[in-house]
N, C-alpha and C positions, 0 to 999 in steps of 0.2 A: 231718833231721826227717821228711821222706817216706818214705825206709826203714822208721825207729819203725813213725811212722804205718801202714804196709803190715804190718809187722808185727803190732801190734795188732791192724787191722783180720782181718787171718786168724786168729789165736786166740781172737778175737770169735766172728769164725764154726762157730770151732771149739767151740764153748760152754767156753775157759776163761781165765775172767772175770779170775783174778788176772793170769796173764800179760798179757793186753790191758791191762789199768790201765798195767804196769808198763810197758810198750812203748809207752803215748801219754802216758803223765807225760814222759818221755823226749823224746819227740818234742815236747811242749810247752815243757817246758825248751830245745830245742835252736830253738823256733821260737815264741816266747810269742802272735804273731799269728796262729797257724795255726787258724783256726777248725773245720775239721774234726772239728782230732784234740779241740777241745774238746768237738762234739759228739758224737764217738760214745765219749768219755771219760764223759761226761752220760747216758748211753745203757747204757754198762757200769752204772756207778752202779746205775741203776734197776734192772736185771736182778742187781742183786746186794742190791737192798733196803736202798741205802744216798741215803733222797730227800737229805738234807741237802746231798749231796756233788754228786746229780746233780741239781737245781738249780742252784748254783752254779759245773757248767761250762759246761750247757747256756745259762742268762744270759750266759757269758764268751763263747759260739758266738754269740749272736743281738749284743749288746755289739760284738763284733768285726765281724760280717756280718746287719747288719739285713734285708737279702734272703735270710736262709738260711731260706727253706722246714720243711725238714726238723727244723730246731729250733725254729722257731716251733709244727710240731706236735706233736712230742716234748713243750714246757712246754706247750702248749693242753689237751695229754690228763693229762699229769703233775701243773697245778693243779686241772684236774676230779677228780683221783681224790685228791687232797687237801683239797677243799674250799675251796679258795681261788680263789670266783666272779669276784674283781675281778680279779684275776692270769689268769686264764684267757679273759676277756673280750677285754683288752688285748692278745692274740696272735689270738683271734679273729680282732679287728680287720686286723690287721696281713695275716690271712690272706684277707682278704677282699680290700684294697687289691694283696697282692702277686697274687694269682689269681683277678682277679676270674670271678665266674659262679657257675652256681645252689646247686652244691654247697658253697660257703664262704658266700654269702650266707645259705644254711639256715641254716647250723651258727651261726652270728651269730645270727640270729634265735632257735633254739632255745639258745643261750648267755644271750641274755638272758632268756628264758623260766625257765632254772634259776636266772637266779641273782634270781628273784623282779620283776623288772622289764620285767610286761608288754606296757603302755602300748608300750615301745621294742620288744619282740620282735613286738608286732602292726605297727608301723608300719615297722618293716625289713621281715617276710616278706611284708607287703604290696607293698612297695618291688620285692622280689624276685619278685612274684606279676605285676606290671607289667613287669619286664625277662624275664622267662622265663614266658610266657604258657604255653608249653607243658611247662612242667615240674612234673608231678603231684607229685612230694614237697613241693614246696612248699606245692601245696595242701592236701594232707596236715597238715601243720605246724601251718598256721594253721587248719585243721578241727582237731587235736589241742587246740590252745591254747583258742579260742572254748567246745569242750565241756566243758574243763574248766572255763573260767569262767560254763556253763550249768548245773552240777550243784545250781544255788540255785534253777533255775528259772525262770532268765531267759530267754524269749521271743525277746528281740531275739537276743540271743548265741545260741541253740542254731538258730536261725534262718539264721544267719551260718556256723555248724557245719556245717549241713546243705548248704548250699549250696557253702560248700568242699572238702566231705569229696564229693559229688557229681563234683567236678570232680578230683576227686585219684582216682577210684575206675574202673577201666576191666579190659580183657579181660586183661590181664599183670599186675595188682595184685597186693601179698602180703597175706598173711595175717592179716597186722597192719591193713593199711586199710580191710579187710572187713569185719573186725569192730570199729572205732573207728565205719565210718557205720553197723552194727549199732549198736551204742551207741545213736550219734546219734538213729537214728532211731526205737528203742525209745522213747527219752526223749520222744520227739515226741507217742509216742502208734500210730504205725504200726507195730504188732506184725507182723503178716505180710510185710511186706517186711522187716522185721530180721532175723526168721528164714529168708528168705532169703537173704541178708548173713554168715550164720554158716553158713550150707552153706556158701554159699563159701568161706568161710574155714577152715574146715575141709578144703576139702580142698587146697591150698595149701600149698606146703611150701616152706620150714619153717613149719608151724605154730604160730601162736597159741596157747598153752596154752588162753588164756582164753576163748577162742571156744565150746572144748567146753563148757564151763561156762554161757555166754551163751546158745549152742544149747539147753540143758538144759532153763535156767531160760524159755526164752521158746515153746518145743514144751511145756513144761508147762501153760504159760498157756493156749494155743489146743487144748490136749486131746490134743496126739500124745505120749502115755505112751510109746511102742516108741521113737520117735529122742530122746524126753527119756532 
């Protein structure tokens, strides 16, 4: 089975997709508990644009080995780009308990952010903003979530935005967090520190498309036509 397996696994590498299937069918036939070859059998699958099949090995790899990592996030990214919120949660989860720390703890909180349930993704990245004091994406996250629930006008929330996105925003920030407390802060009312906010962010690479645009619109407002 580990032969197969190795087999597969280099014509994988090799980018060709049909031998690989053929060499970990093989190797799963000769070894039905081999969790592996189910996962990167689940793996071929995807790369061959067949979700139905890699679903159902990738399940047989986590099914077999509840600690495998590896296919936990192979289905966590495979039901997000399927639309299948509650399936994609549920590995979340899993990824958060098998590794716990800031990074899985995010993605939980922004998991539940997408899949409309934000009551839970405020009270996780909060969760997470507690255990990892010093970890700026986090606060990011939950500046991201709060402003978009301040785009009604809400006081308390963009207040909340602001304050998070402050603390998410420092001298190594990208380009995306610069112009998220631009946002914020335009929405506030404090146009001059926003445009300042989208210098930043502009020059930051990778760039924010949307900064330039943000830049544009808010050097317009305060009269600088040449950087609009």
């Amino acid at each position: 089975a580990r032969v197969q397996y190795k087999l597969g696994l280099a014509a994988y590498r090799a980018e060709q997709l049909p031998l690989a299937v053929t060499a970990l069918r093989k190797s799963i036939d000769l070894d039905p508990a081999f969790a592996q070859a189910h996962y990167l059998l689940g793996v071929c699958f995807r790369a061959s644009q067949q979700p139905r099949e890699a679903f159902r090995a990738l399940d047989r790899a986590v099914a077999l080995d509840p600690t495998f990592v590896a296919a936990h996030e192979e289905l966590a990214d495979a039901y997000g780009r399927a639309g299948r919120t509650d399936d994609r949660l549920l590995h979340l989860k899993a990824l958060a308990t098998l590794e716990p720390g800031p990074v899985r703890e995010r993605a939980l909180g922004l998991g539940y952010a997408h899949a409309g349930q934000l009551s839970l993704a405020l009270t996780q990245l909060a969760r997470a903003r507690q255990q990892y004091p010093d970890d700026h994406e986090t606060f990011l996250a939950l500046g991201q979530i709060w402003l978009e629930r301040a785009t009604d006008g809400d006081a308390v929330e963009l207040n909340k935005a602001l304050a998070a996105l402050a603390s998410a925003v420092g001298p190594t920030s990208s380009s995306a967090a610069f112009t998220l407390y631009g946002r914020a802060l335009l929405l506030s009312g404090n146009v001059v520190r926003a445009e300042q906010m989208f210098q930043q962010a502009v020059t930051r690479f990778p760039v924010e498309p949307r900064a330039f645009l943000a830049l544009s619109d808010v050097s317009m407002r305060i009269g600088r036509r040449a950087v609009a």
